[in-house]
CHARMM internal coordinates of N, CA and C (Angstrom, degrees):
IC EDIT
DIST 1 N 1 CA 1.4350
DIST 1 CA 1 C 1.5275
ANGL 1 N 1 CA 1 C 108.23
DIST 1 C 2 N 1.3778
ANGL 1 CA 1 C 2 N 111.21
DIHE 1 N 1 CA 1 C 2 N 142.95
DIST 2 N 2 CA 1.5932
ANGL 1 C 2 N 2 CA 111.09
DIHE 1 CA 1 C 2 N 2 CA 168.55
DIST 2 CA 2 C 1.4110
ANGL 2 N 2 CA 2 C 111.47
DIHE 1 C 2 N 2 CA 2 C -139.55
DIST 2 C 3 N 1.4693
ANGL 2 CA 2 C 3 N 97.83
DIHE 2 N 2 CA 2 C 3 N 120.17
DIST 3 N 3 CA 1.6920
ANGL 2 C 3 N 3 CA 125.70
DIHE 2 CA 2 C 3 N 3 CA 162.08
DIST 3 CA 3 C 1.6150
ANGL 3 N 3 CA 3 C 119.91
DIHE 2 C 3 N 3 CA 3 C -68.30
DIST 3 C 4 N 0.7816
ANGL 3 CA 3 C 4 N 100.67
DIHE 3 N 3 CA 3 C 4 N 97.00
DIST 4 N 4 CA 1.4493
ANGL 3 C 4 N 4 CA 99.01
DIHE 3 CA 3 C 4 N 4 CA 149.18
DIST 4 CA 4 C 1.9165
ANGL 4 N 4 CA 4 C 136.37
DIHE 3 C 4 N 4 CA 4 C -114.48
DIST 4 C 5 N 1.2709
ANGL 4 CA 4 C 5 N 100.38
DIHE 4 N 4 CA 4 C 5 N 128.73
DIST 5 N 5 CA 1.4357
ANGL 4 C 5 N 5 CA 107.02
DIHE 4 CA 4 C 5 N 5 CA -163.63
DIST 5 CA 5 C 1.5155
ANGL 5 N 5 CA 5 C 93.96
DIHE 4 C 5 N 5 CA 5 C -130.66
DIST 5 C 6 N 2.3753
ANGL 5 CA 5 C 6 N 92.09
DIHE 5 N 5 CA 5 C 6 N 115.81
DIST 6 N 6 CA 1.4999
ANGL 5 C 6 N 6 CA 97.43
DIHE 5 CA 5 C 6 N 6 CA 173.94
DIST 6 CA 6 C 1.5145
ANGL 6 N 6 CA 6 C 115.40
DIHE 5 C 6 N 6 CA 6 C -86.51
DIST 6 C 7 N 1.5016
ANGL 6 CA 6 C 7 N 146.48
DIHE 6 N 6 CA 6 C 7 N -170.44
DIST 7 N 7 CA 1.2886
ANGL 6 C 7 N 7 CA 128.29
DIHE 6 CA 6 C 7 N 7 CA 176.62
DIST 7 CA 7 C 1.8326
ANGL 7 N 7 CA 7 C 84.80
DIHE 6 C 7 N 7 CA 7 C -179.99
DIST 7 C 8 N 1.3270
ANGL 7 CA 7 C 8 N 112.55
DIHE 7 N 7 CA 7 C 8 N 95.91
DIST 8 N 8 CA 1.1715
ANGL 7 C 8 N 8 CA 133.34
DIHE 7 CA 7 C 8 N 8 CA -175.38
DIST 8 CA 8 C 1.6210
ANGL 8 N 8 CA 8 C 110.26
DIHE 7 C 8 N 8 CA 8 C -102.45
DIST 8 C 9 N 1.3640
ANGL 8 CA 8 C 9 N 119.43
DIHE 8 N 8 CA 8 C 9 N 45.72
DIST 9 N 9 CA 1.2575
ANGL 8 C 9 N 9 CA 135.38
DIHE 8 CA 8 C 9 N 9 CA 168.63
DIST 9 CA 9 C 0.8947
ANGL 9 N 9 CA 9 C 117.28
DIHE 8 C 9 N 9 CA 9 C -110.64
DIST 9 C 10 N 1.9523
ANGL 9 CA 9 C 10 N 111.95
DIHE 9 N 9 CA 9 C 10 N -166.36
DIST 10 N 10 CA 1.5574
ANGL 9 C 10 N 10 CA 124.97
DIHE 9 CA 9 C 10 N 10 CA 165.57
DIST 10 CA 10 C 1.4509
ANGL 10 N 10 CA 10 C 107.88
DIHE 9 C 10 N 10 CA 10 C -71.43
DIST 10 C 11 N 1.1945
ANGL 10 CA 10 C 11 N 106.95
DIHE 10 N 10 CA 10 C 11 N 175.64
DIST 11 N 11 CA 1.6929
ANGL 10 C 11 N 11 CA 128.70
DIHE 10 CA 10 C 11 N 11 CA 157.42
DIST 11 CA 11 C 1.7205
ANGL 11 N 11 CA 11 C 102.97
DIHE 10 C 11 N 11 CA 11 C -40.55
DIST 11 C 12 N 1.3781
ANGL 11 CA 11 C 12 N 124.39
DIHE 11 N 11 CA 11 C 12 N -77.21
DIST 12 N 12 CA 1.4492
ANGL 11 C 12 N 12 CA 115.50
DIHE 11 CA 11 C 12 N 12 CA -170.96
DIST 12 CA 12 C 1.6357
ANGL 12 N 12 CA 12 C 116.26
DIHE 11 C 12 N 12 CA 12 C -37.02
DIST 12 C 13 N 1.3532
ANGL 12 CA 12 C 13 N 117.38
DIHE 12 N 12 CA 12 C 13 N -42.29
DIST 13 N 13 CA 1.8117
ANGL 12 C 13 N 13 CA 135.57
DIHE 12 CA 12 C 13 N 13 CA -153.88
DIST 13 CA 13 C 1.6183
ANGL 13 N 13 CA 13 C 68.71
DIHE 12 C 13 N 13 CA 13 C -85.04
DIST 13 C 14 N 1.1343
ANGL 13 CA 13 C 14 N 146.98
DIHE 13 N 13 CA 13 C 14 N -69.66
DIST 14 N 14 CA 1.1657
ANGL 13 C 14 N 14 CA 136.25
DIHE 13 CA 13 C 14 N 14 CA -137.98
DIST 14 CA 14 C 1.5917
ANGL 14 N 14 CA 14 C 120.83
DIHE 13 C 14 N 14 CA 14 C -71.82
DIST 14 C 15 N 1.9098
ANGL 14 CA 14 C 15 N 88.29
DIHE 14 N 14 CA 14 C 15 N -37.31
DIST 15 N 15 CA 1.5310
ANGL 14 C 15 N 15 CA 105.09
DIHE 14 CA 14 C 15 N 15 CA 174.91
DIST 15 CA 15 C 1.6696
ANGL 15 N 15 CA 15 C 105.27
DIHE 14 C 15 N 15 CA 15 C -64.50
DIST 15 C 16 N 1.2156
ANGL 15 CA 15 C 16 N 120.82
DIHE 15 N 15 CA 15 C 16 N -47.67
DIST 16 N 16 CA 1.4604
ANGL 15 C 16 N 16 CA 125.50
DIHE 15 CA 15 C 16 N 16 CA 179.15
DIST 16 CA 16 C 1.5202
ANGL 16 N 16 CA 16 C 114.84
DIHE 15 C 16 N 16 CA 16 C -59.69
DIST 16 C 17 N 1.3679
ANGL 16 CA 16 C 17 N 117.68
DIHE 16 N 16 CA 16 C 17 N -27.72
DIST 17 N 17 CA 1.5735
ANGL 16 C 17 N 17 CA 111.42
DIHE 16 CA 16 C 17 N 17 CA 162.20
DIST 17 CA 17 C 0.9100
ANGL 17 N 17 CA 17 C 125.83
DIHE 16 C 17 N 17 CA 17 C -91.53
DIST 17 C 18 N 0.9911
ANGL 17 CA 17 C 18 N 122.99
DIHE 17 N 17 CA 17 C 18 N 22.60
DIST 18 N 18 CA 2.0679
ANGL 17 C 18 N 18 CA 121.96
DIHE 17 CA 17 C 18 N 18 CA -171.20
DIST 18 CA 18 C 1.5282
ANGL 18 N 18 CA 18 C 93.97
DIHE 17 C 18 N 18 CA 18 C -103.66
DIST 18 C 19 N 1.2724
ANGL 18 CA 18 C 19 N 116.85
DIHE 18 N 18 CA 18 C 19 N -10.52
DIST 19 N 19 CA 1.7087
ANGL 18 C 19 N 19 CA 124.61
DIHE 18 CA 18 C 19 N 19 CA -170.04
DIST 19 CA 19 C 1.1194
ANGL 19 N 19 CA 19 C 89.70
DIHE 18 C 19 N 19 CA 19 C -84.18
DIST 19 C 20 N 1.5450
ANGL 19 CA 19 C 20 N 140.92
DIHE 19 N 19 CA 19 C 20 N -36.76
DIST 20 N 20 CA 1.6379
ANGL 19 C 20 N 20 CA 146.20
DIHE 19 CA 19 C 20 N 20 CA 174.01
DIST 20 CA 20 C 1.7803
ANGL 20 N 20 CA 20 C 86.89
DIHE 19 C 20 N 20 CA 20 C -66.13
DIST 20 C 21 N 0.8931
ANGL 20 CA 20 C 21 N 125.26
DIHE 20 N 20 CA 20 C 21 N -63.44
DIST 21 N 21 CA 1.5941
ANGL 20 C 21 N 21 CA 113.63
DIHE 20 CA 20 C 21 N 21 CA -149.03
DIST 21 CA 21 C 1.8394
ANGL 21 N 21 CA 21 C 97.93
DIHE 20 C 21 N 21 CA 21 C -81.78
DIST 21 C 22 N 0.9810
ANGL 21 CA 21 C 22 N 131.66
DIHE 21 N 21 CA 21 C 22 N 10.90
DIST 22 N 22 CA 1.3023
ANGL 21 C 22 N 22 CA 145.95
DIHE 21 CA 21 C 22 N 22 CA 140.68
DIST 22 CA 22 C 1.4459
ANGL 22 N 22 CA 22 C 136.04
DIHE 21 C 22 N 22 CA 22 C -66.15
DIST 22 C 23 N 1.3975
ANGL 22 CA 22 C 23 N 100.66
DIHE 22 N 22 CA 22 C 23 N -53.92
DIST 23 N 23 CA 1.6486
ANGL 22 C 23 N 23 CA 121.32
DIHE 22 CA 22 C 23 N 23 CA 171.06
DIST 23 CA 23 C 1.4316
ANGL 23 N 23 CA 23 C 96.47
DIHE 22 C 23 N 23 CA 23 C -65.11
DIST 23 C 24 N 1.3706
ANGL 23 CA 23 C 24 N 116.20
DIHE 23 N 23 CA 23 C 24 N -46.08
DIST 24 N 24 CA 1.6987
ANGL 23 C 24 N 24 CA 89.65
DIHE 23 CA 23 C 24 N 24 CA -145.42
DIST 24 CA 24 C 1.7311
ANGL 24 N 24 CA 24 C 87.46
DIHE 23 C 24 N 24 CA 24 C -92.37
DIST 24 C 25 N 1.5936
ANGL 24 CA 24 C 25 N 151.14
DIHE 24 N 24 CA 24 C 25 N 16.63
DIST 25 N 25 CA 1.0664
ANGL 24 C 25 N 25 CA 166.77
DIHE 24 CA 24 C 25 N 25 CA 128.66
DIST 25 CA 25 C 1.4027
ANGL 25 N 25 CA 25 C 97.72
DIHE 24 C 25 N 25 CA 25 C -25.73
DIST 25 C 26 N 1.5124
ANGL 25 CA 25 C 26 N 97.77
DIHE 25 N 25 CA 25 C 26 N -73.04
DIST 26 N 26 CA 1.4012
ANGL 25 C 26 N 26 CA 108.81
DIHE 25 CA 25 C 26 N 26 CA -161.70
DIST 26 CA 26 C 1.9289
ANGL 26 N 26 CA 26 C 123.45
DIHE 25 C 26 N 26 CA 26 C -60.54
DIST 26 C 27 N 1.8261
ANGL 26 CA 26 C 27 N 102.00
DIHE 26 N 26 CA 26 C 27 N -28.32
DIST 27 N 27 CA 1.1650
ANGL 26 C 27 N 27 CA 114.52
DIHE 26 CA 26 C 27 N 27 CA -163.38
DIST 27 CA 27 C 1.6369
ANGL 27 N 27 CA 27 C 84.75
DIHE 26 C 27 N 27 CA 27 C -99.04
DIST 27 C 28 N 1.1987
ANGL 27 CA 27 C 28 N 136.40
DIHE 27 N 27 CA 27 C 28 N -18.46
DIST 28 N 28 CA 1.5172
ANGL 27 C 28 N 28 CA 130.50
DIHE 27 CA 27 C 28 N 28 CA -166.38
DIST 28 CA 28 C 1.5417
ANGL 28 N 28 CA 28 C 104.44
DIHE 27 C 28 N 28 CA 28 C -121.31
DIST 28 C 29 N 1.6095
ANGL 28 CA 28 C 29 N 126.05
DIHE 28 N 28 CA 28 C 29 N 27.30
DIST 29 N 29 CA 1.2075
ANGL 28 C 29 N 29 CA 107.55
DIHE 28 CA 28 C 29 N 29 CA -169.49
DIST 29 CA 29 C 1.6237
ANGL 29 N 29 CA 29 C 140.15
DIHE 28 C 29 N 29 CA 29 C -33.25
DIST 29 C 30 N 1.0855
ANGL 29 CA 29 C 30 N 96.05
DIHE 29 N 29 CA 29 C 30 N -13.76
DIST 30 N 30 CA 2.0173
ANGL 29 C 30 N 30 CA 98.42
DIHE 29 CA 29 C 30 N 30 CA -177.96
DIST 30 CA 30 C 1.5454
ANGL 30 N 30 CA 30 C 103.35
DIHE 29 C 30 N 30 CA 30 C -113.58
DIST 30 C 31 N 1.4785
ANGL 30 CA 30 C 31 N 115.88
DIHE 30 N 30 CA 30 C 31 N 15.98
DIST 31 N 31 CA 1.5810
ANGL 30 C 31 N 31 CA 117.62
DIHE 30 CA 30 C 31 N 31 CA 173.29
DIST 31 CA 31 C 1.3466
ANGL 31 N 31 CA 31 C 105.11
DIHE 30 C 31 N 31 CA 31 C -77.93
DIST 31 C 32 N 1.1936
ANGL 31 CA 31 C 32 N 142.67
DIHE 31 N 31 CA 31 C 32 N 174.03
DIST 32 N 32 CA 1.3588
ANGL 31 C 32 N 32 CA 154.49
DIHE 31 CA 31 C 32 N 32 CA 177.55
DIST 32 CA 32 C 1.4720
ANGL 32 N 32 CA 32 C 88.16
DIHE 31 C 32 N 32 CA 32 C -127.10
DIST 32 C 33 N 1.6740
ANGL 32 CA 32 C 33 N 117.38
DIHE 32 N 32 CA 32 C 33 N 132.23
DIST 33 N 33 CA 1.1651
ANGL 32 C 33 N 33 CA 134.13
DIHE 32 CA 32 C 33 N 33 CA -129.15
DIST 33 CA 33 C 1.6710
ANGL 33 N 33 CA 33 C 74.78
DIHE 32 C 33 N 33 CA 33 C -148.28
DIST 33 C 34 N 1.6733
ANGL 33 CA 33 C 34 N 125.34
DIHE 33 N 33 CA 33 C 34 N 126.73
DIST 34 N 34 CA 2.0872
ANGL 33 C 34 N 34 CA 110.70
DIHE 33 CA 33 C 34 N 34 CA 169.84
DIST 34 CA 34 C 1.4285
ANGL 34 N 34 CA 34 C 80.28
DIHE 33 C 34 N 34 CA 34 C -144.52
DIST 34 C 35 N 1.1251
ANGL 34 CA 34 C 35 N 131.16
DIHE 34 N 34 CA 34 C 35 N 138.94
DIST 35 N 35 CA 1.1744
ANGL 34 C 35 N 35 CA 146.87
DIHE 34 CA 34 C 35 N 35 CA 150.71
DIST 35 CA 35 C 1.6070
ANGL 35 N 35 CA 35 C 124.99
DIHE 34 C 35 N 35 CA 35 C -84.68
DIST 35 C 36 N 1.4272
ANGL 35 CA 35 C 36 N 134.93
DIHE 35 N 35 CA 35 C 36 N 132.07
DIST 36 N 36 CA 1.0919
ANGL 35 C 36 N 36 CA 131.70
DIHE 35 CA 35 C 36 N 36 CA -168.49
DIST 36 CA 36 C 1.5424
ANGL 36 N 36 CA 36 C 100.65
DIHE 35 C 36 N 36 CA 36 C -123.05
DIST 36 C 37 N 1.5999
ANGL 36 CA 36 C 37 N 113.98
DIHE 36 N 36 CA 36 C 37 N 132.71
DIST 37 N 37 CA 1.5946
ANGL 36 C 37 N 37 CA 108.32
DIHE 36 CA 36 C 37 N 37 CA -177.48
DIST 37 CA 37 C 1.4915
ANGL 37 N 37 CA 37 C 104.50
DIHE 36 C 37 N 37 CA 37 C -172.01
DIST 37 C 38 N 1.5970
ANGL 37 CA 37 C 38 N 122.03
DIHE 37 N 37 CA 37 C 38 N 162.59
DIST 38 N 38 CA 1.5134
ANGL 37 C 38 N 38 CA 119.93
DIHE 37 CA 37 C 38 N 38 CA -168.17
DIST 38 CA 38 C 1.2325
ANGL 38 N 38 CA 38 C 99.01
DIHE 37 C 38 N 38 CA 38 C -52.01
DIST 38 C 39 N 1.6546
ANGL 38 CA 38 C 39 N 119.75
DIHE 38 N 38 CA 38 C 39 N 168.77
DIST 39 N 39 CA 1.5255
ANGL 38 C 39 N 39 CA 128.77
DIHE 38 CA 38 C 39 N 39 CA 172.28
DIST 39 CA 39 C 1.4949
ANGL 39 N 39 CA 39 C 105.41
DIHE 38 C 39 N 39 CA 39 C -68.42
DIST 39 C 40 N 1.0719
ANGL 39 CA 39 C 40 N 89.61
DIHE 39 N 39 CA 39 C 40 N -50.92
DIST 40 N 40 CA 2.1495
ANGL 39 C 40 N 40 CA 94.20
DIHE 39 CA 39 C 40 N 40 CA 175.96
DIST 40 CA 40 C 1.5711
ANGL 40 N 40 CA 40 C 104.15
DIHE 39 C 40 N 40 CA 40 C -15.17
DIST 40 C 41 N 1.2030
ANGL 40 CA 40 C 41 N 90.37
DIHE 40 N 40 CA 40 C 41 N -77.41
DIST 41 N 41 CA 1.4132
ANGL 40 C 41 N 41 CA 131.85
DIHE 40 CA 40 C 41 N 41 CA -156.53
DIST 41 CA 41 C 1.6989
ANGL 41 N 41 CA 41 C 122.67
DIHE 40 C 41 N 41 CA 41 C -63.13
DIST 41 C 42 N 2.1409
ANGL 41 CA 41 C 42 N 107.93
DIHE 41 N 41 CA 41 C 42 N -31.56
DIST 42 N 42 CA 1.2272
ANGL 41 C 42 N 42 CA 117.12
DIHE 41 CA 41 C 42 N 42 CA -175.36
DIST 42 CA 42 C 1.6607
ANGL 42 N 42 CA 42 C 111.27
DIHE 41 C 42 N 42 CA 42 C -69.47
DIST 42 C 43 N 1.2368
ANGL 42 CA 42 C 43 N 101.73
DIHE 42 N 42 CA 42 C 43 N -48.59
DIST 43 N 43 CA 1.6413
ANGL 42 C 43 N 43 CA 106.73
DIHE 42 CA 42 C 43 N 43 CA 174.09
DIST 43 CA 43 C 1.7563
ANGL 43 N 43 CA 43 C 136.05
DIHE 42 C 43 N 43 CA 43 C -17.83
DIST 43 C 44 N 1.5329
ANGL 43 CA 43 C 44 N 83.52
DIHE 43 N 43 CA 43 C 44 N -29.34
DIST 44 N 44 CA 1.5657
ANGL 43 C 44 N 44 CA 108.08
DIHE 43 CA 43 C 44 N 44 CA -173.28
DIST 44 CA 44 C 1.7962
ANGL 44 N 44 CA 44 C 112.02
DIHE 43 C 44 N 44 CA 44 C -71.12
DIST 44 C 45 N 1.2364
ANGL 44 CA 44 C 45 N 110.30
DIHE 44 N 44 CA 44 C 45 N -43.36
DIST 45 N 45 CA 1.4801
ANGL 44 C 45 N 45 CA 145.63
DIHE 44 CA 44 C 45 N 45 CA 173.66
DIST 45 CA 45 C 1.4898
ANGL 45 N 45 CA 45 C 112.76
DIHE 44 C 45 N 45 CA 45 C -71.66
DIST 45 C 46 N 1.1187
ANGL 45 CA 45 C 46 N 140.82
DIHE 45 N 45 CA 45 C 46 N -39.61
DIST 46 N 46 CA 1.2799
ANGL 45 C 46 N 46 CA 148.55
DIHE 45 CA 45 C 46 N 46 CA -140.26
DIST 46 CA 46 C 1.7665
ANGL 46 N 46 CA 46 C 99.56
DIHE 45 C 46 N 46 CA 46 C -74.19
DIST 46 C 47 N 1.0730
ANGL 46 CA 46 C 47 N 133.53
DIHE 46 N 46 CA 46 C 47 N -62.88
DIST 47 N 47 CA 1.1916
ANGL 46 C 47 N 47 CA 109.84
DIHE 46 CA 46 C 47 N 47 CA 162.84
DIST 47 CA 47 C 1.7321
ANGL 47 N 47 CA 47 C 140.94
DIHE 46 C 47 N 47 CA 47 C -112.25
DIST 47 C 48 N 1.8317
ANGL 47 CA 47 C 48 N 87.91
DIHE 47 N 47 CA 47 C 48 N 70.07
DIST 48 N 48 CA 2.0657
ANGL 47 C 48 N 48 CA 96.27
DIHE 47 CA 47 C 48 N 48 CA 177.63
DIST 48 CA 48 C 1.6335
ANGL 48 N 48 CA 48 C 103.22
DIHE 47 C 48 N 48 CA 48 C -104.07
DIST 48 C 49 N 1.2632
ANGL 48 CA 48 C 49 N 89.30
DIHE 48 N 48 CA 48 C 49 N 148.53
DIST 49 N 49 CA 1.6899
ANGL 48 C 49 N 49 CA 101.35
DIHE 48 CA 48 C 49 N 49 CA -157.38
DIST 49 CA 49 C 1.7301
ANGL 49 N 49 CA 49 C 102.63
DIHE 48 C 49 N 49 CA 49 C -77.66
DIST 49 C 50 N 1.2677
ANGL 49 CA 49 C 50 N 127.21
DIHE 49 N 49 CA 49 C 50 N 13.51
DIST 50 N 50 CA 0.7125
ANGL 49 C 50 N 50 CA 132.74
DIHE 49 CA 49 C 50 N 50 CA 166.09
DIST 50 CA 50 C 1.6986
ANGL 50 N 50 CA 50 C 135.80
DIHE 49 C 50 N 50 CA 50 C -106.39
DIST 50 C 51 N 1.5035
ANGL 50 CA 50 C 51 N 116.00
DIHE 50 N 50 CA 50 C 51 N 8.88
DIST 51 N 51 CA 1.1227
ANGL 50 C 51 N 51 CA 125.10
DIHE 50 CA 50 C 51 N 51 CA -162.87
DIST 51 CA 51 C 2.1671
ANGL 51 N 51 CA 51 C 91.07
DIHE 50 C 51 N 51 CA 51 C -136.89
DIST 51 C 52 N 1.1348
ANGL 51 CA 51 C 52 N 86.56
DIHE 51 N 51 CA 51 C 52 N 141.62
DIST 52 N 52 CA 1.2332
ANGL 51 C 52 N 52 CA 78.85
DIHE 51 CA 51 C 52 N 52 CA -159.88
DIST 52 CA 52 C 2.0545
ANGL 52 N 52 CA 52 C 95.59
DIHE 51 C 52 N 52 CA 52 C -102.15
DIST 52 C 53 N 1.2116
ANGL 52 CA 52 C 53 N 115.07
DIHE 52 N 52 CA 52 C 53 N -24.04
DIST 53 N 53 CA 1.0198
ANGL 52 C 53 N 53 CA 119.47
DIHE 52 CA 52 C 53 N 53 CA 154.28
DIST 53 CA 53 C 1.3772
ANGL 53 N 53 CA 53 C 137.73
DIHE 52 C 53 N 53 CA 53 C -143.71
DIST 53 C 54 N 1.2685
ANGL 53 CA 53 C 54 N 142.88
DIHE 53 N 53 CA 53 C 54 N 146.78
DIST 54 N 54 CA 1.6670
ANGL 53 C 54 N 54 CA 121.49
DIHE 53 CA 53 C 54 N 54 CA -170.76
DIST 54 CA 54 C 1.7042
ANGL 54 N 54 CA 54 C 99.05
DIHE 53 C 54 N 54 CA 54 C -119.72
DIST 54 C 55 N 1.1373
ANGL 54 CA 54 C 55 N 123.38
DIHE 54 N 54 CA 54 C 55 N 113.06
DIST 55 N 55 CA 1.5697
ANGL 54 C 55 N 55 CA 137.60
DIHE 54 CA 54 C 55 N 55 CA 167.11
DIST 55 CA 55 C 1.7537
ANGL 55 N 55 CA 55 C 111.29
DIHE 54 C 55 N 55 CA 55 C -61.27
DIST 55 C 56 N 0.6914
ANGL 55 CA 55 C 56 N 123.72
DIHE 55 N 55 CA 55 C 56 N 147.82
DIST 56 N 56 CA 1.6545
ANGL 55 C 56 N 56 CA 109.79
DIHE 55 CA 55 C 56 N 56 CA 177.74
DIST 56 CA 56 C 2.1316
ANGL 56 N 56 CA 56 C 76.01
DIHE 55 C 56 N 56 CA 56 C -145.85
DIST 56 C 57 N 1.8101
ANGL 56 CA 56 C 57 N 79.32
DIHE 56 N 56 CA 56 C 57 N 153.09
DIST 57 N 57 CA 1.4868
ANGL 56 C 57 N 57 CA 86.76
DIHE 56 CA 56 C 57 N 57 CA -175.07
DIST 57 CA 57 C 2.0848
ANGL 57 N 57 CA 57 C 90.92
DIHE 56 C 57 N 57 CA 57 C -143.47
DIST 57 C 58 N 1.2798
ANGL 57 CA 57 C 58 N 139.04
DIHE 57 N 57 CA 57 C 58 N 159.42
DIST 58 N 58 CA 1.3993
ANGL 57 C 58 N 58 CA 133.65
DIHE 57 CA 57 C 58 N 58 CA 163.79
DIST 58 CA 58 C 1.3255
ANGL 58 N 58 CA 58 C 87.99
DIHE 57 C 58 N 58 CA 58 C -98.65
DIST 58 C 59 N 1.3416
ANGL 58 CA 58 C 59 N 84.32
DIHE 58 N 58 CA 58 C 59 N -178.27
DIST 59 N 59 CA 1.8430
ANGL 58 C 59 N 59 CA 115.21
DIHE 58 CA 58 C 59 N 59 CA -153.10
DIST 59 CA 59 C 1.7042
ANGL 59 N 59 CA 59 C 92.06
DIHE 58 C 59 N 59 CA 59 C -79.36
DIST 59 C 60 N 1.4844
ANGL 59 CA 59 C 60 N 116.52
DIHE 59 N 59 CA 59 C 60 N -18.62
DIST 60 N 60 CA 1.7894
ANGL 59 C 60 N 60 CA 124.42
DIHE 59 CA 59 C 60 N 60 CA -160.41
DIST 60 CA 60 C 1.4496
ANGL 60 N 60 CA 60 C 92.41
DIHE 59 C 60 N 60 CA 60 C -96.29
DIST 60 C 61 N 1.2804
ANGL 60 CA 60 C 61 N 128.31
DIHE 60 N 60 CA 60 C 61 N -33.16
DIST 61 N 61 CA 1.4414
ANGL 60 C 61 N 61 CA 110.08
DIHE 60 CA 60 C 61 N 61 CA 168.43
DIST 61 CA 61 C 1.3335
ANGL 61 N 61 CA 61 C 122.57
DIHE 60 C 61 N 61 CA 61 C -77.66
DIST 61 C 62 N 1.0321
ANGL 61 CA 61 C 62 N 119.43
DIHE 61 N 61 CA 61 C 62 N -41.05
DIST 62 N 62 CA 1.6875
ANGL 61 C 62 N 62 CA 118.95
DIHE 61 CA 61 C 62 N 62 CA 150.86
DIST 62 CA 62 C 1.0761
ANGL 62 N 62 CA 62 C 122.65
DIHE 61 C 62 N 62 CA 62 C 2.46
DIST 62 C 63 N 1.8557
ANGL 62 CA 62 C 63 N 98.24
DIHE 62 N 62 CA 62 C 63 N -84.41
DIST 63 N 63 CA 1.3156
ANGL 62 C 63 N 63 CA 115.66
DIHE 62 CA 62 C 63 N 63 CA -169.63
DIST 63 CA 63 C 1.9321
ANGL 63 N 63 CA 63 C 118.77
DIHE 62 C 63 N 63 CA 63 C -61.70
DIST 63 C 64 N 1.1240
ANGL 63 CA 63 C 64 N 96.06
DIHE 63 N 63 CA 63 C 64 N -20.21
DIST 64 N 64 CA 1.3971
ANGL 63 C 64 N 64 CA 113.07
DIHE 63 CA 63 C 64 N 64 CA -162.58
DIST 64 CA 64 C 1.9945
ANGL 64 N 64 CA 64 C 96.48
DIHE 63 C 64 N 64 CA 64 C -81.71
DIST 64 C 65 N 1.5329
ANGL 64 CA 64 C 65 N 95.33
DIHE 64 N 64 CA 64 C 65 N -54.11
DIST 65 N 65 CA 1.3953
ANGL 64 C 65 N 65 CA 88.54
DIHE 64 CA 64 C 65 N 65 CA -171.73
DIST 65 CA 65 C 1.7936
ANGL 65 N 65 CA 65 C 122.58
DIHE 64 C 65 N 65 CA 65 C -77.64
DIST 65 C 66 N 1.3065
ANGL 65 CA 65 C 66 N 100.66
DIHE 65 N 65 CA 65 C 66 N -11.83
DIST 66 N 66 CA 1.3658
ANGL 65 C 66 N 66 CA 126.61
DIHE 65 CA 65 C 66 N 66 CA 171.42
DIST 66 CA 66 C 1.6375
ANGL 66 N 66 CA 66 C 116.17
DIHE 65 C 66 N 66 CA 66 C -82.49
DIST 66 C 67 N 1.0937
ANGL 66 CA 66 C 67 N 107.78
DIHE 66 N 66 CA 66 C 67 N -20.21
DIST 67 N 67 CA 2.0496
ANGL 66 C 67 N 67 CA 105.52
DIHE 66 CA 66 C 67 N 67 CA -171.29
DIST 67 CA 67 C 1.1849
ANGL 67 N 67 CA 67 C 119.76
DIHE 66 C 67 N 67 CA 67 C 72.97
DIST 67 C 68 N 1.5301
ANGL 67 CA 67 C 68 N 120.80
DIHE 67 N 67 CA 67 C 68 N 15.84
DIST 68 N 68 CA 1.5525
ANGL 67 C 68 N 68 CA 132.57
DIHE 67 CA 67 C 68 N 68 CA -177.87
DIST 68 CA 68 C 1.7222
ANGL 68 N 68 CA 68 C 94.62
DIHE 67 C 68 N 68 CA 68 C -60.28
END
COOR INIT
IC SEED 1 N 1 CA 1 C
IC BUILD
């Protein structure tokens, strides 16, 4: 199975969802778990043993891939 969980916030919103990308680790152990979040912000994540990868994206690809 593969999770992916985007989280297009600050640091706090991000810190508060990583507790989701934990749980569902814990309840899906053989899922592949990638988190998607600003570059700022991915660094923070980069090595918890529960995320199997962290995507970092800037605010300019966003807009670009979104049509903002």
């Amino acid at each position: 199975m593969k999770i992916l969980v985007v989280r297009f916030k600050q640091i706090g919103d991000a810190i508060l969802s990583s507790v989701i990308c934990k749980s569902l680790k814990e309840t899906y152990p053989d899922a592949k778990v990638d988190y998607v979040l600003y570059d700022h912000v991915a660094p923070l994540f980069e090595h918890q043993d529960y995320l199997n990868k962290v995507i970092s994206i800037s605010k300019d690809e966003q807009k670009i891939h979104l049509n903002i």
